[in-house]
C-alpha positions as a printed Julia matrix, in Angstrom:
710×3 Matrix{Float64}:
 125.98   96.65   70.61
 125.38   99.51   72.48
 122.94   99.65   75.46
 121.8   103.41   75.74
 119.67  103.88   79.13
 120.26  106.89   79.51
 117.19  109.48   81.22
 117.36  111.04   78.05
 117.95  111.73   75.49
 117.19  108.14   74.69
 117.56  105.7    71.54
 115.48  106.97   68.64
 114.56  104.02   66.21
 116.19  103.71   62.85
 112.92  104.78   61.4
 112.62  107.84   62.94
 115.56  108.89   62.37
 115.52  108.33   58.75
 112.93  110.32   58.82
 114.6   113.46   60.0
 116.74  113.49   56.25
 113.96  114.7    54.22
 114.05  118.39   52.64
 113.16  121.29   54.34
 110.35  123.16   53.57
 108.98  126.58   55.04
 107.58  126.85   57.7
 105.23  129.14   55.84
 104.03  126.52   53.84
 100.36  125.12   53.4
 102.83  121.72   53.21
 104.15  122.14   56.77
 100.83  124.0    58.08
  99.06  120.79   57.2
 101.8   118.63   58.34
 102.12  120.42   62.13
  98.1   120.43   62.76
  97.79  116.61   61.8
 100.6   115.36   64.19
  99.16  117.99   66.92
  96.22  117.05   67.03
  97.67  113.25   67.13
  99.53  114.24   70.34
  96.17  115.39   71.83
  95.48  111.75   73.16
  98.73  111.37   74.86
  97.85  114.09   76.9
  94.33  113.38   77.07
  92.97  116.9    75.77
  90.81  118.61   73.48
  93.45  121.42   73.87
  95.33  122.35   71.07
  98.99  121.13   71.53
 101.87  123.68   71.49
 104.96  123.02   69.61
 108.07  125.14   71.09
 111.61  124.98   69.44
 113.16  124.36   73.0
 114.23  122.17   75.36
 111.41  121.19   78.65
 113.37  124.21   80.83
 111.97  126.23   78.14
 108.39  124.79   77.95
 108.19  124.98   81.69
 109.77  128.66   81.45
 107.2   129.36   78.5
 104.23  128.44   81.54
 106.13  130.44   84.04
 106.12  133.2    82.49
 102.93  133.18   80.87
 100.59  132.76   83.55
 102.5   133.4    86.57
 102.93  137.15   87.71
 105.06  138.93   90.08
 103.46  138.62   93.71
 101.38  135.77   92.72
 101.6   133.16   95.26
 102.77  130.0    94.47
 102.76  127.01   96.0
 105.83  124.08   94.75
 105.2   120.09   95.52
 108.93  119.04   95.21
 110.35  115.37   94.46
 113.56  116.34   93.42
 115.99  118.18   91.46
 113.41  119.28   88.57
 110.41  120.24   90.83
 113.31  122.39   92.74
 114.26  123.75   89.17
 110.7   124.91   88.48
 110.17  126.87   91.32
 113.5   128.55   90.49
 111.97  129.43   87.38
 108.79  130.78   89.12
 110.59  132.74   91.47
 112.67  134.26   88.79
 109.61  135.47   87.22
 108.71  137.24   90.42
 106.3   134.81   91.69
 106.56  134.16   95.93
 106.89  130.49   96.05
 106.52  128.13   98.98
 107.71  124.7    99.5
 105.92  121.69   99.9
 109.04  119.17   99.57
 109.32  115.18  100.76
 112.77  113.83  101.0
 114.22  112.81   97.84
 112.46  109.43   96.88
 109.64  110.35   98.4
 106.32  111.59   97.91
 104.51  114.21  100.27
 101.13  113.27  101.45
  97.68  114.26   99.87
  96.05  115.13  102.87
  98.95  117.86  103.76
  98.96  118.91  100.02
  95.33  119.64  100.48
  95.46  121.57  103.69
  98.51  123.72  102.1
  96.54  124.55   99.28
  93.99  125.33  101.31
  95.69  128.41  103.01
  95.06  130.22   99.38
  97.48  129.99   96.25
  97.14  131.16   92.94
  98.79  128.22   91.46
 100.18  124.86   92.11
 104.18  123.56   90.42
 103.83  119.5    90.51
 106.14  117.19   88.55
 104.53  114.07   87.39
 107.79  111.92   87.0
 110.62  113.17   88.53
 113.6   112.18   86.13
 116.42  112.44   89.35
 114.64  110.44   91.83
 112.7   108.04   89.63
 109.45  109.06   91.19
 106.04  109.29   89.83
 103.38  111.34   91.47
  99.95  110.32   92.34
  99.07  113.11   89.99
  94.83  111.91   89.75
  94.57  111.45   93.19
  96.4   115.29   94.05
  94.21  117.52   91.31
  91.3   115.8    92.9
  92.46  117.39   96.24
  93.34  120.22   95.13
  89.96  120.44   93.28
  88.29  120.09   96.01
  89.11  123.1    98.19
  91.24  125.79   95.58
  90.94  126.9    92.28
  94.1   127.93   91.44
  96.12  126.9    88.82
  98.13  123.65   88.22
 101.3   123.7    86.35
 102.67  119.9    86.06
 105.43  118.81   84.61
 105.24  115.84   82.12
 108.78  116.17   80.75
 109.33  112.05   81.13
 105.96  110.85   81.91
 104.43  112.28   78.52
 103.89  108.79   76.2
 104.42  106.2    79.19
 101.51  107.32   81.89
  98.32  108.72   81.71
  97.7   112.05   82.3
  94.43  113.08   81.14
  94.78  116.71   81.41
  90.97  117.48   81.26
  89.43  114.88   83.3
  91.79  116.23   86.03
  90.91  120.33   85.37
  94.79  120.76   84.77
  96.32  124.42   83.27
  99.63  123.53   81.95
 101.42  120.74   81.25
 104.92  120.86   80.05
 106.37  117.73   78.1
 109.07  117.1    75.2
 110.05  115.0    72.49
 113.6   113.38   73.27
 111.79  111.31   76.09
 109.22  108.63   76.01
 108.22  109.58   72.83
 111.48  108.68   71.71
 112.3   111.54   69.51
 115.55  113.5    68.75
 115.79  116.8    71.35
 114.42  119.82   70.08
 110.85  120.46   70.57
 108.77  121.55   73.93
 104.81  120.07   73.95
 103.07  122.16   76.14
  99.18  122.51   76.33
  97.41  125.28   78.14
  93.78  125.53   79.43
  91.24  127.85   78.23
  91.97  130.14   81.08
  95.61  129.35   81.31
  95.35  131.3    77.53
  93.47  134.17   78.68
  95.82  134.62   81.76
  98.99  134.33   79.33
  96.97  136.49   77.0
  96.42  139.52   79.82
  98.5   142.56   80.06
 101.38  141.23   82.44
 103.12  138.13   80.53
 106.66  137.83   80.91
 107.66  135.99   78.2
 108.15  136.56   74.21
 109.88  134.09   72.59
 108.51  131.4    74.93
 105.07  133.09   74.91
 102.33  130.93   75.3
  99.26  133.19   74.05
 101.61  133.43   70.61
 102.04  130.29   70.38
  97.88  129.49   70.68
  97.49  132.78   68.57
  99.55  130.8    65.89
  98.3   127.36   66.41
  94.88  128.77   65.28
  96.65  129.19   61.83
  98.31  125.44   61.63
 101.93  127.47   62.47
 104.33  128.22   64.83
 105.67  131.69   66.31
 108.75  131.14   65.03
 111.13  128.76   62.82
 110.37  125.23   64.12
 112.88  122.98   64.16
 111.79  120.99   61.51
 113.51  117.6    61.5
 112.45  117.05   65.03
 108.56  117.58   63.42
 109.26  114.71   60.65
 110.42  112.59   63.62
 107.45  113.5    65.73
 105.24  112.22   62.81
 106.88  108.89   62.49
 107.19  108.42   66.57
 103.4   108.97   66.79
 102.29  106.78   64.18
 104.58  104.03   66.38
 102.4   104.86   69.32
  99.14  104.45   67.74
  99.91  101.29   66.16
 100.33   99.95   69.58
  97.71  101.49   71.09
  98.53  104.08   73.67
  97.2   101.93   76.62
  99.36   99.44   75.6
 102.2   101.1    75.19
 101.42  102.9    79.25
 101.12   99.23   80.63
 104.49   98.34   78.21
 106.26  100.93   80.28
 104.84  100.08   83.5
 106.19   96.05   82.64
 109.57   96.9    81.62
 110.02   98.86   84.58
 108.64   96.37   86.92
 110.56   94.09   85.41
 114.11   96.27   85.92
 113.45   96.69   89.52
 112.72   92.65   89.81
 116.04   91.92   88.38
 117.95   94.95   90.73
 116.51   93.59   93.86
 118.25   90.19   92.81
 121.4    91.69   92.12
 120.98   92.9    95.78
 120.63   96.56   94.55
 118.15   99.2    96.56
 115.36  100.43   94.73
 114.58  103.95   96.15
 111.27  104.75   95.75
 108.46  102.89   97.55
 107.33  100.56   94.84
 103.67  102.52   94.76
 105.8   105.3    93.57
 108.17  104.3    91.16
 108.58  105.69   87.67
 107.37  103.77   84.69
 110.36  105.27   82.64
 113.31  105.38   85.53
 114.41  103.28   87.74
 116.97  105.11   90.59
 119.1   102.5    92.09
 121.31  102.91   95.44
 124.71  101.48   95.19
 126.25   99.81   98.07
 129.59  101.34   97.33
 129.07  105.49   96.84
 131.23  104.98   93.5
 128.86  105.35   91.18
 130.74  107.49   88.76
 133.31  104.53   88.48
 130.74  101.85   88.27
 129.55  104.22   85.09
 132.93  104.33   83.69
 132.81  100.52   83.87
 129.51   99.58   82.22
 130.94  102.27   79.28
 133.91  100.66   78.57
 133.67   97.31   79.67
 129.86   96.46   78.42
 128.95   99.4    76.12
 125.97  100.17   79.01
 125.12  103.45   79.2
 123.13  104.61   82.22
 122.64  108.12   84.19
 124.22  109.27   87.16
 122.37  110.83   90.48
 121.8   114.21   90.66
 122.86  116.55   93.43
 123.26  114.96   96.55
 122.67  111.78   94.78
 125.35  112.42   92.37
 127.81  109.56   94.33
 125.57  106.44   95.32
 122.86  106.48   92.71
 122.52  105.33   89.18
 119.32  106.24   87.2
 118.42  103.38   84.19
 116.29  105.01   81.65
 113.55  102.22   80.26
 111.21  104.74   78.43
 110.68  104.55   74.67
 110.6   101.41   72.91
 112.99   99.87   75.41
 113.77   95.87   75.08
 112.93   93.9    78.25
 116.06   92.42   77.4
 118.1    95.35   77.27
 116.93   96.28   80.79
 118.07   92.93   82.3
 121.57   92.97   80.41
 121.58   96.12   81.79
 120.87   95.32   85.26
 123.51   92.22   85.3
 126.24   94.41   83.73
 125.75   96.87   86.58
 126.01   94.02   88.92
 129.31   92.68   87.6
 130.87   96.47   87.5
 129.86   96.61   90.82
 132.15   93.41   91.67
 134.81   95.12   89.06
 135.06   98.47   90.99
 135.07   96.25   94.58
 137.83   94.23   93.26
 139.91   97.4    92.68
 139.83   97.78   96.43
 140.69   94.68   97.43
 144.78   94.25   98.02
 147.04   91.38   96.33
 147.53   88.51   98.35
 146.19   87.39  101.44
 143.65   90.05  103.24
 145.41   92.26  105.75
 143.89   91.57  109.74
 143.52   93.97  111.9
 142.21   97.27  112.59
 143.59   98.34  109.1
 142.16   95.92  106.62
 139.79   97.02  104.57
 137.01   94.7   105.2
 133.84   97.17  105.98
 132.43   99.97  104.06
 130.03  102.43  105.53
 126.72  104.59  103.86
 123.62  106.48  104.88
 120.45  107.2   103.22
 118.26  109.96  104.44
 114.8   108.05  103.82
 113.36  104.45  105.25
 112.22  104.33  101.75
 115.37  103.61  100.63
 116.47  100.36  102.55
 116.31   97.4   101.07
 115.17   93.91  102.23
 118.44   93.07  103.48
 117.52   95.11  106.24
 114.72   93.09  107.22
 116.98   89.98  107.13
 119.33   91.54  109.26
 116.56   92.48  111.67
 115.2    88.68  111.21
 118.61   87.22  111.8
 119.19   89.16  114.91
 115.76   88.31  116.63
 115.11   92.16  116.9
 111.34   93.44  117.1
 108.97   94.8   115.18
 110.48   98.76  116.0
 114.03   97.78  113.93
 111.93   96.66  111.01
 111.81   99.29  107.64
 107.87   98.97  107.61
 108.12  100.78  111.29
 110.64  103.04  110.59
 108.86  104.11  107.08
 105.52  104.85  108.97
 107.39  106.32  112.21
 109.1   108.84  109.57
 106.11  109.44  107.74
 103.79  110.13  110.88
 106.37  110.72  113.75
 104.05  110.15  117.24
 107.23  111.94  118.91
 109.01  114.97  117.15
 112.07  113.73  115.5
 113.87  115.24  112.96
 117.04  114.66  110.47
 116.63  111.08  109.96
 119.82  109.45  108.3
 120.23  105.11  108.55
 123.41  103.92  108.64
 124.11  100.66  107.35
 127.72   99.04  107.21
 128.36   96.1   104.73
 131.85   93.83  103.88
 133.58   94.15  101.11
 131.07   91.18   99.58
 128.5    93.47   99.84
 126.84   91.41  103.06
 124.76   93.66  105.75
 126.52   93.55  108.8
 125.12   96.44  111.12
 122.38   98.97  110.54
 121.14  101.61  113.07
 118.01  103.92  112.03
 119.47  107.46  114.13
 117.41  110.94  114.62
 117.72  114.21  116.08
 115.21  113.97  119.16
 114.4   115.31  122.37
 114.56  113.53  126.03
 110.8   112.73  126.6
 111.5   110.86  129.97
 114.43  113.26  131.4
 116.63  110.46  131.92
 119.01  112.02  129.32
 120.21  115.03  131.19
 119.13  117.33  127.93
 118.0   120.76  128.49
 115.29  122.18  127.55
 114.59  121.89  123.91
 117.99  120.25  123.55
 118.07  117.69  121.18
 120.23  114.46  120.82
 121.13  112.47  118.54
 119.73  108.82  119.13
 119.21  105.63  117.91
 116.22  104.66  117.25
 113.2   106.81  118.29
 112.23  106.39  121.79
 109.0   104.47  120.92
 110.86  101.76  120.48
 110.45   99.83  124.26
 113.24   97.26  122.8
 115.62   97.71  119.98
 118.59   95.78  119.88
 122.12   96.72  118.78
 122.03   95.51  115.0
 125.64   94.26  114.78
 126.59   90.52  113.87
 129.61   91.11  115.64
 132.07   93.27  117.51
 134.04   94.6   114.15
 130.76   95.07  112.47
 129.65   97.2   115.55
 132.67   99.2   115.67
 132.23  100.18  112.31
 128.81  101.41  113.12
 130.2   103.35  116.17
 132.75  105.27  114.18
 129.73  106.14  111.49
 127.4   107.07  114.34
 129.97  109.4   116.04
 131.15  111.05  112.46
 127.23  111.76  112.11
 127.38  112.99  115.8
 130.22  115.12  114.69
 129.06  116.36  111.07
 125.79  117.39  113.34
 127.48  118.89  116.36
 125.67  116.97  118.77
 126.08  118.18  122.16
 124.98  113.86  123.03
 124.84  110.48  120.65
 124.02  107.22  121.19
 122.05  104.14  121.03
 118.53  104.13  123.55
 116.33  101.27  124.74
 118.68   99.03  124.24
 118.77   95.37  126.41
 121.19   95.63  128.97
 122.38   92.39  129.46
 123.09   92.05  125.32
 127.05   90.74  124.9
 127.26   94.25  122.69
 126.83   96.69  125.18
 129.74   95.35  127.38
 131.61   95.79  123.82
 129.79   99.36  123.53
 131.36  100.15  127.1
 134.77   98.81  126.6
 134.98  101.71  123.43
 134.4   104.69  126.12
 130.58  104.17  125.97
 128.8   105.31  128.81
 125.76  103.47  130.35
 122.71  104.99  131.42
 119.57  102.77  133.09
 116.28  103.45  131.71
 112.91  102.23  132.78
 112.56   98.55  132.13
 109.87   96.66  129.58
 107.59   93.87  130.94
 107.68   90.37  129.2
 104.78   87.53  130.22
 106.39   84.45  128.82
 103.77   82.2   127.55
 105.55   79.14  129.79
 104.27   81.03  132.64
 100.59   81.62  131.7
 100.1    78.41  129.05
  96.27   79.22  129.57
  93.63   80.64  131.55
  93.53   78.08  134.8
  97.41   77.95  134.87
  98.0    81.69  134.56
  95.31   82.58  137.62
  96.69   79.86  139.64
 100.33   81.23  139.46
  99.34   84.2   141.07
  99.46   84.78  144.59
  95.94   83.93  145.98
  94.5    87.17  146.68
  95.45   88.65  143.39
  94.07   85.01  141.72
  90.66   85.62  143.74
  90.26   89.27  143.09
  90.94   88.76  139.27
  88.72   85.78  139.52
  85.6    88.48  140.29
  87.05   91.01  138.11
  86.51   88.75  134.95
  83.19   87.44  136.21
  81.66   90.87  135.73
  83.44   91.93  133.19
  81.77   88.95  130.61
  78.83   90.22  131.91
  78.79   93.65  131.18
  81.34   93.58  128.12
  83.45   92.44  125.69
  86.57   92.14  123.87
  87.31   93.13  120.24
  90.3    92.86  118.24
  90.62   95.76  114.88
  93.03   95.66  112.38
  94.65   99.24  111.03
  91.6    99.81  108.82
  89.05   99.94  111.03
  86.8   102.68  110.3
  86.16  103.81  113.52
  90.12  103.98  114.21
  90.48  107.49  115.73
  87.96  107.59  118.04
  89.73  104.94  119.82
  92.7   106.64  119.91
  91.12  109.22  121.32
  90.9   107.58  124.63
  94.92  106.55  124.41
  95.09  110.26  124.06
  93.28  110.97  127.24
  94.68  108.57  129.45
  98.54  109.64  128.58
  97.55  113.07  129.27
  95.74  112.38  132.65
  98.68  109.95  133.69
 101.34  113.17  133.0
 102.88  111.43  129.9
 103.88  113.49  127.18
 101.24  114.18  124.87
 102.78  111.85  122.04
  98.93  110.6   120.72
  97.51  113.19  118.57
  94.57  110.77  117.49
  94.85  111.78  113.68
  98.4   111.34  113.59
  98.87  108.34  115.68
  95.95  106.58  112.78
  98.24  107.66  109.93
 101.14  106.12  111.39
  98.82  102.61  112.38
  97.45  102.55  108.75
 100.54  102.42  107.2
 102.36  100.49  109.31
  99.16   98.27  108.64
 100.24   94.18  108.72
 101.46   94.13  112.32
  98.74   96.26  114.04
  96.13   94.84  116.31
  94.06   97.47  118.07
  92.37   95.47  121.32
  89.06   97.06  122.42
  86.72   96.92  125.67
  83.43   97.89  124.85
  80.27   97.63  126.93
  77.17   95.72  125.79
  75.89   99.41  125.41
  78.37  100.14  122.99
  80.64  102.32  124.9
  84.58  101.92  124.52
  85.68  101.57  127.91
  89.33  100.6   127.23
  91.78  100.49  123.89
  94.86   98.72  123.69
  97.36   99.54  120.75
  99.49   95.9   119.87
 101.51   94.59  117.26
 101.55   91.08  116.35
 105.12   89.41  115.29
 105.61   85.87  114.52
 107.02   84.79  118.15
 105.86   87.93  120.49
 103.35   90.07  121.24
 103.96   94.11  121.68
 101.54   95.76  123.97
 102.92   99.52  122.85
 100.72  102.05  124.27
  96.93  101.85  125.99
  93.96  103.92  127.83
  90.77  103.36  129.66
  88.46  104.95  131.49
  88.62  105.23  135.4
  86.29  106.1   138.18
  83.16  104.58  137.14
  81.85  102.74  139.86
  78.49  101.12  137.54
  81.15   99.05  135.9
  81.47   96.91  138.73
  85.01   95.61  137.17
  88.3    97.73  136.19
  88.52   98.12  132.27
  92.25   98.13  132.35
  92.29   94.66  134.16
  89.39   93.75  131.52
  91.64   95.37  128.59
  95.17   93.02  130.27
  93.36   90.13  130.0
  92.1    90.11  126.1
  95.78   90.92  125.74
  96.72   87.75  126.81
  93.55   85.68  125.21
  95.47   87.4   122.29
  98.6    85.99  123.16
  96.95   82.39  123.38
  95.23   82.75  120.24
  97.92   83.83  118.0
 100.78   81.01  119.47
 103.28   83.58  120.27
 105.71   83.33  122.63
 105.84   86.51  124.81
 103.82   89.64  125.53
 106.59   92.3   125.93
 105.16   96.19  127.11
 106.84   99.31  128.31
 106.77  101.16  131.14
 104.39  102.58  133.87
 101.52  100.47  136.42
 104.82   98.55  137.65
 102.7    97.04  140.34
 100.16   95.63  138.55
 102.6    94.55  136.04
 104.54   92.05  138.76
 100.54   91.27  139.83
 100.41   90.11  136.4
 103.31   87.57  136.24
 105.61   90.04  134.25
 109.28   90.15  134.58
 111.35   93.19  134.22
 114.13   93.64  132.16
 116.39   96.21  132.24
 116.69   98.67  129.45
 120.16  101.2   129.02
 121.31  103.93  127.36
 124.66  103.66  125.7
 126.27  107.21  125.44
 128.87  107.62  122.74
 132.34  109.29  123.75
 132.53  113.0   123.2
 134.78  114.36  120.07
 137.55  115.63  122.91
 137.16  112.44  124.6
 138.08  110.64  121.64
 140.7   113.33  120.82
 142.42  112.26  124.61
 142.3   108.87  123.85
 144.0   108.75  120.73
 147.14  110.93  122.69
């Protein structure tokens, strides 16, 4: 029996469709007038309006064309929130009614920020394109929570998409002061193709009702104008209308809250059973679609893994779109879809995954060597998009917290350090096993050690905020796979320099790294306190030489006296102001200026589980020293810090003050280590801490390559 998931069109129920074989009638007819105005005003719910509901013989293209080009004029300024390939397609449509449209665009599986949607807006637009569910990505929009922005400092109008969220979310189109919203039948509603639903404000009419309009079949003030009369424009398509009645009545029998929280199960429940078939989910899960689920393959075959579930399981499932098209499948669950059809679905993708695999593998015994096919490389251009394999890789390897996808989501989110065309590169065997991952980026040389000019960017992995990062290869094959994908990115970008930074220089991989033409470049060390040496308070002070022991001794006397420690987690309300002094002090100590306050407490918040913000504060209530940490389950990071110098009434140094709840938080927590970065060297060995030496590893230029294969 067929399995049709599909993005749409989707499965239409037997009854439905039966319904579609009655007569015609006219569409002049008091039969059809009453017909039309009863299953309008029906729809009304779904999109929670008052508004009369339009009903245009087109596909969604032409009910988002119909609001283009009915309230949209040429010059007007227009402002486009894209997720994907259909918020891309309605600013086409904008634009080609003359409208001057900027961008406001997050990677593909991704969703841009409310706070920057709210400051674009505020520059001044007339109107606003959003998609609610973005069919290519599998993306749904926080659409409440971005009208209430916008609300709040514009007035301009919001166009919004519905096309696949119409029938499985809530939209609630007057409680949110929306203009247009576009939907259609052949969707969650679960309806043959045919018909447009669009509703239109009170305004939105008058504007499309003005001298200026661009449309005429797909005009929206005719369409109200003939609403008023229980008719439409033009010929209807009529059949879809008889379906439409039957389709609704299925709805309200249900209950439309029920059937919202249906869709939101099944679709929970298909990304449940991908992530055990070891499949990517792309979206963050606050994001995902309640009627698509967009899946990353670990093989970019996905128009063969289609041709498989066709003819092999009669599973029918949609392709990516655009750059997508190769590595992405897209399982449609909207509609009265089974639970059970998603999960056959899911385990039939799984098995013509292991089909198209086993076309690759050769007869007989496996080929050694450099030429057996044993590793297969990919990229995704979003942290979003890695799975939880990652994480084991990163858990297997012993790397920190900086390898791990929560960091590299929030670093990519709210860069502290400019970096820009992020790709990961992850290499798997022909099983489908992680083997080697590197996060790269297009970045600058903060700390001149580099040899970059000016503005010159390199392409590096990671960021350079990372004090310690590992080379995230099980083995020597697994990291010359990486290499050769790292150096075709270095190539595909022209980078005048690639390679790995921060990395631990007496790791067994970088003597690998170096036999391959890599060249090695010392950077500044990072600091580790092993808790061996400072098991607690007496044994730590006596392992330091006596004068530092006796001066530390006085330090802490007067510091418990005139302060005291605090530890914050990432929602601490009075975050920023913190930061404000770790903004100060790596400005008056010549560092870059990396800690914009506001930025650097995006980035903490949603990074979130990890973060331990360590304050000093006087008995007065004055922060005198902030220290920015993150806890993992065997070591502590001490990542970036700043106090207050020169005052003299203190009687005691805060940094000292600020070192020492570091380590109380060491004890505390059990961990193993305290490991920090670099700068105060001297205090630093004062302190018991040892260096280690972090490199560069500089990949081999294209020509060097070139002479080394002659």
């Amino acid at each position: 029996m067929r399995n049709y998931r599909v993005t749409g069109p989707v499965e239409v129920p037997e009854s439905t469709l039966r319904r579609m074989t009655e007569r015609m009638i006219s569409h002049r007819s008091a039969e059809f007038r009453s017909r039309l105005a009863e299953v309008t005003h029906r729809l009304g719910p779904l999109f929670g309006t008052r508004q009369p509901v339009l009903a245009l013989t087109c596909s969604g293209t032409g009910g988002l064309e119909a609001a283009a080009a009915s309230v949209l004029r040429p010059g007007d300024r227009v402002l486009s929130v894209q997720l994907g390939y259909f918020g891309e397609r309605f600013a086409e449509i904008a634009e080609h009614h003359g409208a001057v449209v900027d961008v406001l665009a997050a990677p593909w599986g991704r969703v841009p920020g409310t706070a920057e949607l709210a400051t674009r807006i505020a520059e001044g637009y007339d109107a606003v394109l959003l998609t609610h569910s973005e069919t290519s990505t599998g993306v749904l929009a926080p659409l409440r929570e971005w009208a209430r922005a916008i609300r709040a400092v514009s007035d301009c109008l919001i166009l919004v998409d519905v096309v696949s969220s119409l029938g499985a979310a809530e939209i609630a189109f007057d409680e949110l002061g929306l203009d247009v919203a576009v939907g259609v039948t052949q969707k969650a509603l679960a309806c043959p193709p045919g018909l447009s639903l669009v509703v239109a404000s009170e305004r939105a009419l008058a504007r499309a009702a003005a001298p200026g309009a661009g449309g005429y079949y797909l005009s929206l003030a005719r369409a109200a104008e003939h609403a008023e009369q229980d008719t439409t424009t033009y010929t209807p398509a009529l059949s879809v209308v008889y379906a439409l009645e039957a389709a609704v009545a299925d709805i309200e029998r249900e209950g439309i809250e029920r059937v919202w929280q249906r869709h939101a199960h099944t679709a929970a429940r298909c990304r449940a059973r991908a992530r055990e078939q070891g499949l990517t989910v792309i979206p963050a899960e606050a994001h995902c679609s309640p009627t698509v689920t967009a899946l990353r393959l670990p093989v970019p075959e996905a128009e063969a893994v289609r041709e498989v579930l066709a003819a092999d399981h009669d599973v029918w499932v949609s392709s990516g779109r655009g750059p997508w098209k190769n590595d992405v499948l897209r399982i449609g669950h909207m509609g009265p879809a089974e639970p059970a059809e998603v999960d056959a679905c899911v385990t039939a993708i799984g098995a013509a995954l292991r089909t198209v695999r086993g076309r690759h593998e050769p007869p007989g015994p496996a080929p050694t060597g450099a030429g057996a096919p044993t590793l297969t490389s990919r990229s995704v251009g979003s942290a979003d998009e890695l799975g939880p394999e990652w994480d084991g890789l990163v858990a297997e390897l012993d790397a920190p917290v900086f390898n791990t996808r929560a960091f590299l989501r929030a670093y990519e989110h709210h860069p502290v350090q400019r970096i820009t065309d992020p790709q990961y590169l992850e290499i798997r065997r022909d099983t489908g096993e992680l083997v080697a991952v590197a996060p790269t980026y297009r970045q600058g040389d903060p700390l001149g050690l580099l040899g970059l000019a000016e503005g010159e960017q390199a392409l590096l992995s990671p960021m350079w905020h990372s004090p310690d990062t590992r080379l995230l290869a099980t083995d020597e094959e697994a990291l010359d796979a990486l290499q050769q994908a790292f150096g075709a990115r270095a190539a595909e970008l022209d980078a005048p320099l690639w390679g790995f930074v921060n990395v631990s220089a007496d790791a067994h991989l970088v003597k690998v790294l170096e036999s391959r033409g890599f060249r090695r470049k010392t950077l500044v060390p990072r600091w580790t306190l092993r808790r061996e040496d400072a098991p607690d308070r007496q044994s730590y002070l006596a392992g330091m030489r006596k004068s530092t022991s006796h001066d530390y001794k006085r330090q802490l006397r007067r510091y418990e006296e005139r302060a005291v420690g605090l530890v914050h987690r990432a929602d601490y309300d009075g975050l920023v102001p913190l930061l404000e002094l770790v903004a100060a002090s790596a400005a008056r100590t010549g560092s870059p200026k990396y800690y914009d306050p506001l930025k650097l407490a995006e980035f903490l918040r949603e990074l979130d589980g990890p973060v331990r913000v360590v304050e000093v504060r006087s008995h007065e209530g004055e922060t005198l020293a902030v220290g920015i940490c993150f806890l993992e389950e065997n070591r502590l990071q001490a990542w970036a810090g700043g106090y207050i110098r020169g005052r003299e009434d203190l009687k005691f140094s805060p940094y000292y003050a600020l070192w020492w709840e570091i380590v109380e938080l060491m004890w505390r927590s059990g961990v193993e280590t305290i490991e920090c970065g670099r700068l105060n060297e001297t205090f630093k060995e004062k302190m018991l801490l040892i260096p280690q030496e972090l490199v560069a590893m500089i990949g081999p230029s294209p020509d060097e390559n070139l002479t080394k294969e002659n």
